[in-house]
Structure formats: C-alpha cells, structure tokens
C-alpha positions in Angstrom: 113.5 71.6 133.6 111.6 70.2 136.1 112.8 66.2 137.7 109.5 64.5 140.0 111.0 63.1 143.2 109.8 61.3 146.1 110.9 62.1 149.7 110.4 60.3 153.0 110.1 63.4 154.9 108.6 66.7 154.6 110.1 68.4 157.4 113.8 69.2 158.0 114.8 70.2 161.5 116.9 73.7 161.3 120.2 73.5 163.2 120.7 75.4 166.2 123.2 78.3 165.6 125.0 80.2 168.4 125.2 83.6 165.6 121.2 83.7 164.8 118.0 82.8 166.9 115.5 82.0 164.8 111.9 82.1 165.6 111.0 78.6 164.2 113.3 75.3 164.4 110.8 73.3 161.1 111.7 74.3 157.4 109.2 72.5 154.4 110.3 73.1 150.7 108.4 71.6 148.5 110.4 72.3 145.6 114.2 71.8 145.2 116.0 75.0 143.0 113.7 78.2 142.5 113.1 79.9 138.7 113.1 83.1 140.2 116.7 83.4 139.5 117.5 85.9 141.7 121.2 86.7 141.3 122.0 87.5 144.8 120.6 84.2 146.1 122.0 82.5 149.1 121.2 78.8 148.5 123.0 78.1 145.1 125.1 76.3 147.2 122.1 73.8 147.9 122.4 72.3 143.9 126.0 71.5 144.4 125.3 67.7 144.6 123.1 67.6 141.6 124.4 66.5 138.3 125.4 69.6 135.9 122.8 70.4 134.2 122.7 70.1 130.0 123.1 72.8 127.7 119.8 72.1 126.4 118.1 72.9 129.2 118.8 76.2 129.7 116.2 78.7 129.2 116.9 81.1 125.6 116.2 84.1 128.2 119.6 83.0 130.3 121.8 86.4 129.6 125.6 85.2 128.3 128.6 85.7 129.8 127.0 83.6 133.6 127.7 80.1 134.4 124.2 78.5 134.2 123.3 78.0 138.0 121.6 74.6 138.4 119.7 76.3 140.9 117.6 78.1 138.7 117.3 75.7 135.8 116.8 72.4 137.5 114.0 72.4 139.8 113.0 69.3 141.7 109.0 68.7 142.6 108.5 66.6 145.6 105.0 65.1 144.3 104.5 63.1 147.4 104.6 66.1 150.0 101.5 66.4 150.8 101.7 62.3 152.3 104.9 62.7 153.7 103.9 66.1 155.4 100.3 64.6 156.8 102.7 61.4 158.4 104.6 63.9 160.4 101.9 66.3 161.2 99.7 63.0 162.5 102.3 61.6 165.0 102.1 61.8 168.3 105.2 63.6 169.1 104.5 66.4 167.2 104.0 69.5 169.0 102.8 72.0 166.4 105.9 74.3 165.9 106.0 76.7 163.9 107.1 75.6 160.0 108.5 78.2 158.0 107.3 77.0 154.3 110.2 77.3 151.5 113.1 78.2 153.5 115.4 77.5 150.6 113.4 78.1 148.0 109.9 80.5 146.8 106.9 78.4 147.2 105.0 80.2 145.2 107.6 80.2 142.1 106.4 79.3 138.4 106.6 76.0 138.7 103.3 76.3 141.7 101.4 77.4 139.3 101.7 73.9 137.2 101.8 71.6 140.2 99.8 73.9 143.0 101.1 71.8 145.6 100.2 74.2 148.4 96.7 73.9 147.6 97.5 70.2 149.1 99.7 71.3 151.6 97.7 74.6 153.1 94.6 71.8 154.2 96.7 70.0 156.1 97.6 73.3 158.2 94.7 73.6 158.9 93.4 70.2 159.7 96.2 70.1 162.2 95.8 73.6 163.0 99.8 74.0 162.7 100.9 78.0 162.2 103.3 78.8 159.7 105.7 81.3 158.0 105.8 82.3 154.3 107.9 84.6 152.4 107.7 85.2 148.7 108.2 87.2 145.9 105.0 86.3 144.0 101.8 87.4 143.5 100.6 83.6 142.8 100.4 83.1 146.8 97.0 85.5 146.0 95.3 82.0 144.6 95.2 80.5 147.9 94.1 83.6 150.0 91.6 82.0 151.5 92.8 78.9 152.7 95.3 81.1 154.5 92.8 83.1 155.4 91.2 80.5 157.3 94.3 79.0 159.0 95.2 82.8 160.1 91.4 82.5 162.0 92.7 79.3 164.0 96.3 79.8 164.5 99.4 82.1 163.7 100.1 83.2 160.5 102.6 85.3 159.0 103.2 86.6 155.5 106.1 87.9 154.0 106.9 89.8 150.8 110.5 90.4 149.6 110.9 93.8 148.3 114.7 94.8 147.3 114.0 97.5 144.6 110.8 100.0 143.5 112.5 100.2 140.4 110.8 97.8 137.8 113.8 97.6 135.0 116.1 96.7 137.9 113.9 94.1 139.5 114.1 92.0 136.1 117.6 92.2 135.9 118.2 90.9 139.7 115.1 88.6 139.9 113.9 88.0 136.3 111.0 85.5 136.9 109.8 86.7 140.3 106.6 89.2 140.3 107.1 93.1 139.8 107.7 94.7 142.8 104.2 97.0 142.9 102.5 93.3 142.8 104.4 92.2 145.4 102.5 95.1 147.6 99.5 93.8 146.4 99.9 91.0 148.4 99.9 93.0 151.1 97.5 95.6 150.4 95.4 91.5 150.1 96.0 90.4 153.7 95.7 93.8 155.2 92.4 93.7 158.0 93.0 89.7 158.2 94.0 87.4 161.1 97.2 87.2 158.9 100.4 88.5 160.5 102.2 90.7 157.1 105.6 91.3 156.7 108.3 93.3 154.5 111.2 91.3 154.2 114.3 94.3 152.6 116.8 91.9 151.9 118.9 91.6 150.5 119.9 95.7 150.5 122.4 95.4 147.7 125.4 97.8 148.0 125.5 100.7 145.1 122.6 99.3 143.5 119.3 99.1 145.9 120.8 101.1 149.3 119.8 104.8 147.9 117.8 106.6 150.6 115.4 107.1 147.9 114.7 103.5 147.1 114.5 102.6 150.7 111.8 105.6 151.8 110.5 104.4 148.7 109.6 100.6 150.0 109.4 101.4 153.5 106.6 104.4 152.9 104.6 101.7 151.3 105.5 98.9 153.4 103.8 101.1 156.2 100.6 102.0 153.8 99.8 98.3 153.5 99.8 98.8 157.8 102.7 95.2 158.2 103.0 94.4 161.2 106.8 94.5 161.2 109.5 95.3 158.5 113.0 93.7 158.9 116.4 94.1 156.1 119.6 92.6 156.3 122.9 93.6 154.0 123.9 91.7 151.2 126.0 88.2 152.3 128.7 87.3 149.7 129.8 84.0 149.9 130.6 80.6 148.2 128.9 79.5 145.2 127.0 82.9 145.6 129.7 85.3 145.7 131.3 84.1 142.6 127.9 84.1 140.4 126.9 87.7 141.9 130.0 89.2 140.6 129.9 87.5 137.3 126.5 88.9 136.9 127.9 92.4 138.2 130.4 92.0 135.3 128.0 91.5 132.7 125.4 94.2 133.7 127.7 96.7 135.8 130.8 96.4 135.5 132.2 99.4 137.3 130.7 98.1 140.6 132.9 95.1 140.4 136.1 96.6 142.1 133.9 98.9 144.7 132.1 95.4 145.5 135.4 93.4 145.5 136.4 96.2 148.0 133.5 96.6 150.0 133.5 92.6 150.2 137.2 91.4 150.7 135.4 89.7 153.6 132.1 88.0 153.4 130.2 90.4 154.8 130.2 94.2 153.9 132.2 96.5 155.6 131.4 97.8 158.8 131.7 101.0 158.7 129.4 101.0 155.5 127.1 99.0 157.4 127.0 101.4 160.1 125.8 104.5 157.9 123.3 102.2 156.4 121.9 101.1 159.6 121.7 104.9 160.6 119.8 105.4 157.6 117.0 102.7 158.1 116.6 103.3 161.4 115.6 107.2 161.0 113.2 105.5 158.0 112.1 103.0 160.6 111.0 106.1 163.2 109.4 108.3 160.6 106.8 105.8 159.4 106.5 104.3 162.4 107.4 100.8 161.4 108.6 97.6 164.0 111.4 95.6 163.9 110.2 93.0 165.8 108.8 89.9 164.3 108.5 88.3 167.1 106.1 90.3 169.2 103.1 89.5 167.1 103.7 85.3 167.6 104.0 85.8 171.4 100.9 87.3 171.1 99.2 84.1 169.6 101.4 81.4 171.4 103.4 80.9 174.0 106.6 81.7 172.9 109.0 82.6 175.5 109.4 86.9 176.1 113.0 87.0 175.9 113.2 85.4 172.5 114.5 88.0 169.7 115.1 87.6 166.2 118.6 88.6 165.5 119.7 90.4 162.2 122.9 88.2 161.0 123.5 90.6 158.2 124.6 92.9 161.1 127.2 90.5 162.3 
C-alpha cells in the first residue's frame, strides 16, 4: 500500500553517538517503510507512529503465524523530494557533506521502480556536485548507472551491496522481495573499473543460519572477484520491535533455533564469546582474499576528511 506524502525537508541530520563514528552526519530517505521485508530489519521501530495497518492491505504472499509489520506493508512516497532536497542543497550554508541515501530504508525497493524518484534525485547530485553513500539490496540501482557514473567522475561515490546469504531458497525466506543474491554481485561486477567506490556490506551475519564458514568464503571470495574496495559485517542486533518479529519468524520457519537464539541473545547483542570465534573466522577470510576493512580510506582519498577518523563496527560492542 503505498500513502503520497509531502515533506519540508529532505535531509535529517544523524545524531552524534559516543558508541559509533560514522563517516557521514546527512541521511535522505525518500521512501518511508521498505517491501523488502527483510525479517531481521532494524528500523521496524521507525512505523511505530503510523496507524495499524488494515487487514486488507496485506500482501496474499505475507506467511501466517507473523504480526503484519507496518514497515513492510505501508510504505510512504515523499513525492516532493526532489524540491525539498534542491532547497537545501542550494543554500548557502550548505557545505557538501557527505549524504548517505536510504539510511532507513532500500532506495532502490519495488516501489522505485513505479515512482523512480532517484532519477530526480541523482541530477541534483550532480548539479551540486554533492558525494554520496548507497547501499541496497537490488539490482534496480543498475537503471541509473550512469548518472552515478557521472557523479562518481566529479565527486565521491560509494556503492554498497548487502549480501547475508549465497543460498537462494534462504534469501527468500529472510528478504522475500529484495533481488537474489548472485544479482546483487552483479551490481558489482557493474561498477567495477568506475570512479565508483564498491562495497560488500555482510550484515547482518545471522547466528545458526548465515555464520557457516562456508557461506561466508562463499560471499567474501566473490566479494573480492568483483575487486570492492572494502568489505565490512557486523553480528545480528536483537532488539525492540525487531527482536520480537525475528523470533516469531524463527518460530514459524525454524523453530529449533528459537531457544539457541533466546540463549545466544538474553542480551541484545550476541554473546561474546560467540562473537569472538566469529570474528576470528572473518578475519582469517579477510587475509586470504586480501579484502580491507576500512571504508574510510577510500573517501580521504577524495576529500578532506580528517586521518584519524575510523568507522567503528557497533555489532562488536
């Protein structure tokens, strides 16, 4: 169901947290909610305010036995972006940070492919020559290669693909409408010999389900055949509205992970001691196809971001 809204701003200023450093401070999300559905998704939480959403609206796909998460059902179009992002990209006080596009939610989701509102908002990049961050999970960010193409030729940059699984049946299950993975390395394969900065996003590595050596190799080997420029992964996070709709779905599809995850998770965060073999793990992986953990190194090397600045992992805190 999709509800056309107006905003007054594009831009939302990221607040300063003393547990991560991130490597941009200016989030745009064009849409509100994401149809991906991934089950494992952090922002549910961002619906709360919304009215519940009718029983008619739900999609005849939606597996029983889950709450309907308004999240994934409801999914708000901000029509007027493009304006309201042009306003703040124009004034005068605007010092061409970095924006990471669709913080909260896939840019590049089904509904994009109706509205195709980063073909309004991509121009406007590179008007103002403004760099920017993407991550997705869909092959649909291939339609607008080359306007990124041509920002990546007058300012940083970076691309990001989500991977969590190679395996295609487990994919659906955990992000039913987002691309299969194997497209998702087409996108890199795409942007490999551009200006672009690429990415591999591993996250979230889901405990007893995606954290097999053989299913990280698995991504990582290819992550390093596309030649990204960095690869980063982070533990799954269980908490609030997300915690309770992850183990419902853990119920319904595997139910004798519930108690190891209940375990694993009497905190919000998984245990450290499983964390710590993990780590070890990904690290070796890391070495042996000679993949960097540092995002950061490749935007110093366009602007003039200070040395010391790192990108921490939270998922290791």
């Amino acid at each position: 169901m999709f509800e056309e809204i107006k905003v007054k701003t594009a831009l939302n200023r990221i607040k300063e947290s003393s547990r991560i450093t991130l490597p941009f401070h200016w989030d745009l999300n064009i849409y509100r909610g994401c149809e991906h559905g991934c089950n494992y998704c952090y922002a549910m939480y961002s619906h709360r305010y919304l009215e519940k959403v009718e029983k008619d609206s739900f999609l005849a796909t939606d597996p029983p036995g889950i709450e309907k998460c308004a999240f994934f059902q409801k999914i708000c179009v901000k029509t007027n972006i493009a304006e309201a992002l042009e306003k703040q990209l124009g004034a005068k006080n605007w010092k061409k940070e970095v924006i990471n596009i669709g913080g909260i939610c896939d840019s590049y989701q089904p509904a994009e492919a109706e509205y195709g509102l980063m073909r309004q908002v991509l121009p406007l990049m590179i008007k103002y020559r403004n760099p920017v961050i993407i991550s997705t999970k869909s092959d649909l960010i291939l339609r607008d290669l080359d306007l990124l193409k041509e920002l990546a030729e007058l300012t940083y940059v970076n691309v990001a693909v989500t991977v969590t699984t190679m395996d295609k049946k487990l994919s659906t299950l955990l992000e039913p409408l987002a691309s299969p993975p194997e497209n998702r390395f087409s996108i890199l394969r795409a942007f490999k010999g551009t200006a672009t900065v690429t990415g591999l996003h591993m996250m979230p590595i889901l405990p007893f389900l995606t954290d097999s050596p053989q299913n990280l190799e698995q991504i990582l080997s290819l992550a390093a055949k596309c030649e990204v420029d960095y690869a980063l992964s982070g533990v799954l996070y269980l908490r609030g509205d997300t915690r309770k709709h992850f183990l419902d779905f853990l119920e319904l599809n595997f139910p004798e992970r519930v108690d190891p995850y209940r375990k694993l998770y009497a905190k919000r965060g998984a245990d450290r001691t499983y964390k710590a073999e993990l780590y070890g793990i990904l690290n070796s992986l890391m070495e042996k196809y000679h993949l960097s953990g540092d995002c950061m190194k490749p935007m110093q090397a366009k602007l003039s971001y200070p040395k010391q600045l790192k990108l921490t992992d939270f998922s290791k805190k």
